[in-house]
C-alpha positions as CSV (number, residue, x, y, z in Angstrom):
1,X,128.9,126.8,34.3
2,X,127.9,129.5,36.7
3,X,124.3,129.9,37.9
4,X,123.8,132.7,40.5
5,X,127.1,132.8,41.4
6,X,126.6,129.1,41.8
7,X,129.2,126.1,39.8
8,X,126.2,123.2,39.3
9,X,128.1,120.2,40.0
10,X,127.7,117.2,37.1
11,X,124.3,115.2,37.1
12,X,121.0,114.3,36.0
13,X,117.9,116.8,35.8
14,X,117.3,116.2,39.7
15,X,120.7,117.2,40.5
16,X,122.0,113.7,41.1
17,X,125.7,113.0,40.1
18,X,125.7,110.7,37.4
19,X,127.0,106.7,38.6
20,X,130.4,106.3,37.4
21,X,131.1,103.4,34.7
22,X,133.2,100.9,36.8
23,X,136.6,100.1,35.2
24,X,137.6,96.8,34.4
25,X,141.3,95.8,33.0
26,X,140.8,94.8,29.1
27,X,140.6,91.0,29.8
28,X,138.0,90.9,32.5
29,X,136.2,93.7,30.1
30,X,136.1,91.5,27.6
31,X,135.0,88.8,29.6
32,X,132.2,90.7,30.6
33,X,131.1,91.1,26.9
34,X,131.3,87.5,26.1
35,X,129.1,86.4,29.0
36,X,126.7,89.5,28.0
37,X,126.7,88.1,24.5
38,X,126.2,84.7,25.3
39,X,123.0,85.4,27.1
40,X,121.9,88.1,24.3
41,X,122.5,85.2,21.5
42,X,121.2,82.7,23.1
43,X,117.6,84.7,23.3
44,X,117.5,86.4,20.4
45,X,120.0,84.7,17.7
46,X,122.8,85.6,15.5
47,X,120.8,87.5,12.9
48,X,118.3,88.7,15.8
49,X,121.1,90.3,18.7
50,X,121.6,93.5,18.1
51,X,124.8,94.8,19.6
52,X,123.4,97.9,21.5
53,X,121.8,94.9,23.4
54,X,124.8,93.2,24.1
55,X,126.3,96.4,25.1
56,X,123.3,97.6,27.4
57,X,123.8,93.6,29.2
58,X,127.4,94.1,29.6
59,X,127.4,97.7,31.2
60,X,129.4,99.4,28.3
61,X,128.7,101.3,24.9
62,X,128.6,100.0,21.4
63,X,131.9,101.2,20.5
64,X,133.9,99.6,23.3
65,X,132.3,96.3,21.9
66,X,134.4,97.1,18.8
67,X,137.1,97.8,20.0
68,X,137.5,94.3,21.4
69,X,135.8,92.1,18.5
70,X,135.7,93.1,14.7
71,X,132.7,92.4,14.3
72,X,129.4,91.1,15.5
73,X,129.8,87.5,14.2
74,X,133.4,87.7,15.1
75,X,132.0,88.0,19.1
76,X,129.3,85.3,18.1
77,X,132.4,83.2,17.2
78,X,134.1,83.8,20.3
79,X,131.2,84.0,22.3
80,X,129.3,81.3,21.0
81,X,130.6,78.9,18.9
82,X,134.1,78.4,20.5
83,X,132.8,77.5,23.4
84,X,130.2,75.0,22.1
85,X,133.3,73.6,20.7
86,X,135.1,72.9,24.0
87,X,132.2,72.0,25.7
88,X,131.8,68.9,23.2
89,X,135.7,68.0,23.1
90,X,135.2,67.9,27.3
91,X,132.5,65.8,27.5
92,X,133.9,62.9,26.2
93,X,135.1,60.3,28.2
94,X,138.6,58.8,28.2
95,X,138.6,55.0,27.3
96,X,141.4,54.6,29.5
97,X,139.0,55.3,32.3
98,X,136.6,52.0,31.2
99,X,139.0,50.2,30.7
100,X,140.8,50.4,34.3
101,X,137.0,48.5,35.6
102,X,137.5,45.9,37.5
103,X,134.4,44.4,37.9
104,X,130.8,44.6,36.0
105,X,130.0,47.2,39.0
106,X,133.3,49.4,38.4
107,X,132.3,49.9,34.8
108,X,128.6,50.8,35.9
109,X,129.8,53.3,38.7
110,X,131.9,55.1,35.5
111,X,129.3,54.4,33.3
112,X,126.5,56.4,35.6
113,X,129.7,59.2,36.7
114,X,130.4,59.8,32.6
115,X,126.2,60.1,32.3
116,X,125.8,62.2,35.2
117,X,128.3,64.9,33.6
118,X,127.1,65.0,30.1
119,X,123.8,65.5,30.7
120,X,124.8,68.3,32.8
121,X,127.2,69.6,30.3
122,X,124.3,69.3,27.6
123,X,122.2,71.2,29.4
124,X,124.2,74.1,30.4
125,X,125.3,74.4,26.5
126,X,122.0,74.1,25.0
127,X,121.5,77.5,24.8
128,X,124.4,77.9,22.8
129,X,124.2,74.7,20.8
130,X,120.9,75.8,19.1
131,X,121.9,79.3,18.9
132,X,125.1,78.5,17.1
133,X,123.4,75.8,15.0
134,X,120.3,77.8,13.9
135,X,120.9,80.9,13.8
136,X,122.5,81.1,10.5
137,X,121.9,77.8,8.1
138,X,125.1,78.7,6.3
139,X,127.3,79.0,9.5
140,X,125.3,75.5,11.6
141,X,125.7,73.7,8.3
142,X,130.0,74.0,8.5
143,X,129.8,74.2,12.4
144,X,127.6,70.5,12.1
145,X,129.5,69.3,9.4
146,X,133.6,70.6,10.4
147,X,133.0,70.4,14.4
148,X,130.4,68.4,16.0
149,X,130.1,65.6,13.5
150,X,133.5,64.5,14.0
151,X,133.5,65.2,17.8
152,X,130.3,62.8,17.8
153,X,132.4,60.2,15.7
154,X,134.8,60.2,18.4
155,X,132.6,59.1,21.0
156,X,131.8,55.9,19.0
157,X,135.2,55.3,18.5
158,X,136.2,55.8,22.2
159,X,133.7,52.9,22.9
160,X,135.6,50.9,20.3
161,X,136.1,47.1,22.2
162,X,133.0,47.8,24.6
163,X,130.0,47.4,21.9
164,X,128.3,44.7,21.2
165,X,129.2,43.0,18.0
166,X,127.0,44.7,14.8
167,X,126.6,47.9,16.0
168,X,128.1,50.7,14.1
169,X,130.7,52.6,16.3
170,X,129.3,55.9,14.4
171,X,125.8,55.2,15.1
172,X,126.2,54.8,18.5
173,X,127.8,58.1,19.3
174,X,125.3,59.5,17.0
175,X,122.6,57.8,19.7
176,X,124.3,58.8,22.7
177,X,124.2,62.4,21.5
178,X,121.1,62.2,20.2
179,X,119.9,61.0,24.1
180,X,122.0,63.9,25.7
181,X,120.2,66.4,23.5
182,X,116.9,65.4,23.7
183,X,117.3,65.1,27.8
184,X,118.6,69.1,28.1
185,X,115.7,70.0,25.6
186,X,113.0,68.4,27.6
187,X,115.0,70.2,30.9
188,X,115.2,73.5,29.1
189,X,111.6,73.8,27.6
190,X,110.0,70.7,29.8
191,X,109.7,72.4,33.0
192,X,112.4,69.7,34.8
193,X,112.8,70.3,38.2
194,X,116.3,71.1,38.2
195,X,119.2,68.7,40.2
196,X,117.3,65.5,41.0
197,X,115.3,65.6,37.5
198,X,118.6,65.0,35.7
199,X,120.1,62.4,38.1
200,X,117.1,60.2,37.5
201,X,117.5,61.2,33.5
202,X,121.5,60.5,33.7
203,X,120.4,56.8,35.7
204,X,118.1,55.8,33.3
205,X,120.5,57.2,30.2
206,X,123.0,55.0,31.8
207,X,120.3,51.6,32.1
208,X,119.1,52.4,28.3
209,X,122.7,52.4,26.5
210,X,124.7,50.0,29.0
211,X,121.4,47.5,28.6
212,X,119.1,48.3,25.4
213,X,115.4,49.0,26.5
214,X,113.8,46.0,25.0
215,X,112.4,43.3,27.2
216,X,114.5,40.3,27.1
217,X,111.6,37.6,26.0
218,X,114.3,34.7,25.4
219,X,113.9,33.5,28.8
220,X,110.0,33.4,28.7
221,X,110.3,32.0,25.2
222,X,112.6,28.8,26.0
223,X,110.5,28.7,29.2
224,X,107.2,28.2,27.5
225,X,108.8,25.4,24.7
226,X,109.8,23.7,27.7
227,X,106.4,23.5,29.1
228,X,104.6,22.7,26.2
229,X,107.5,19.6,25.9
């Protein structure tokens, strides 16, 4: 409009033009949401993200958010539980890998490689692992019991032919997640200091399920019979 014979130019109150929204093809648009998301449901839950959040993190409005996903659970889906999903399907380690050792040391060196990366995978997908299993008991009762359940099955099974006799194959992938868990929850509310902290963890992961952490007292034990013979 005119203002003293003046056109004012497009802005704020103080006369600055207004920063133009920067366009993004569809894809990388939608990228951008899912990242936003992933960050807005992993502090604040399924039931707790609101999606003016998510659109305020991603540097869009609401309705562009719709336009790509249906719905809010529909992004959590994508956003969230998909890729918890193929995180846990990547971390497992081929047999064919431990079974190409050569030697007691080659099966070590793969054992301590294969530690190293799912403790690292664990803890970049915690966020997402609890958000997707508690943010809605309904939703982390099916994902548990149609997704990671039998992804933790699997483990045990890959391990088939390198277990000592009398343990249960499903119990021991069950105990190898458990120990991948409970390392990126002590990282992620612990304090950890970062790289080294979860070397060291991924080392003595690797000691604890290639060797049991009980002291072997047979040796002492036959030694002492033989001294009091």
């Amino acid at each position: 409009m005119a203002d003293g014979g003046k056109v004012r130019k497009s802005g704020d109150a103080a006369g600055r033009p207004r920063a133009r929204r920067a366009y993004l093809p569809a894809a990388e648009r939608r990228k951008s949401i899912i990242a936003a998301a992933q960050e807005v449901f992993a502090r604040a839950n399924l039931k707790g993200a609101r999606t003016r959040d998510i659109a305020r993190a991603a540097a869009v409005n609401q309705a562009t958010i719709f336009e790509h996903f249906a719905s809010k659970e529909a992004l959590f889906q994508e956003a969230v539980v998909q890729p918890l999903i193929d995180a846990m399907r990547g971390m497992h380690a081929r047999r064919e890998a431990y079974e190409s050792a050569s030697s007691p040391d080659d099966l070590a060196a793969l054992a301590q490689a294969s530690a190293a990366r799912h403790v690292e995978d664990m803890v970049a997908i915690f966020p997402l692992f609890t958000a997707a299993l508690f943010s809605d008991p309904d939703l982390g009762h099916g994902l548990y019991r149609e997704h990671i359940a039998p992804l933790i099955r699997q483990r045990g099974d890959i391990l088939a032919g390198l277990v000592r006799d009398g343990l249960d194959l499903d119990f021991v992938g069950l105990a190898i997640f458990g120990m991948t868990f409970a390392i990126a929850l002590d990282h992620h509310f612990g304090g950890a200091d970062g790289q080294a902290d979860l070397s060291e963890a991924a080392r003595q992961f690797t000691r604890m399920s290639t060797g049991g952490f009980a002291r072997d007292r047979t040796g002492r034990m036959t030694q002492r019979s033989q001294a009091q013979d």
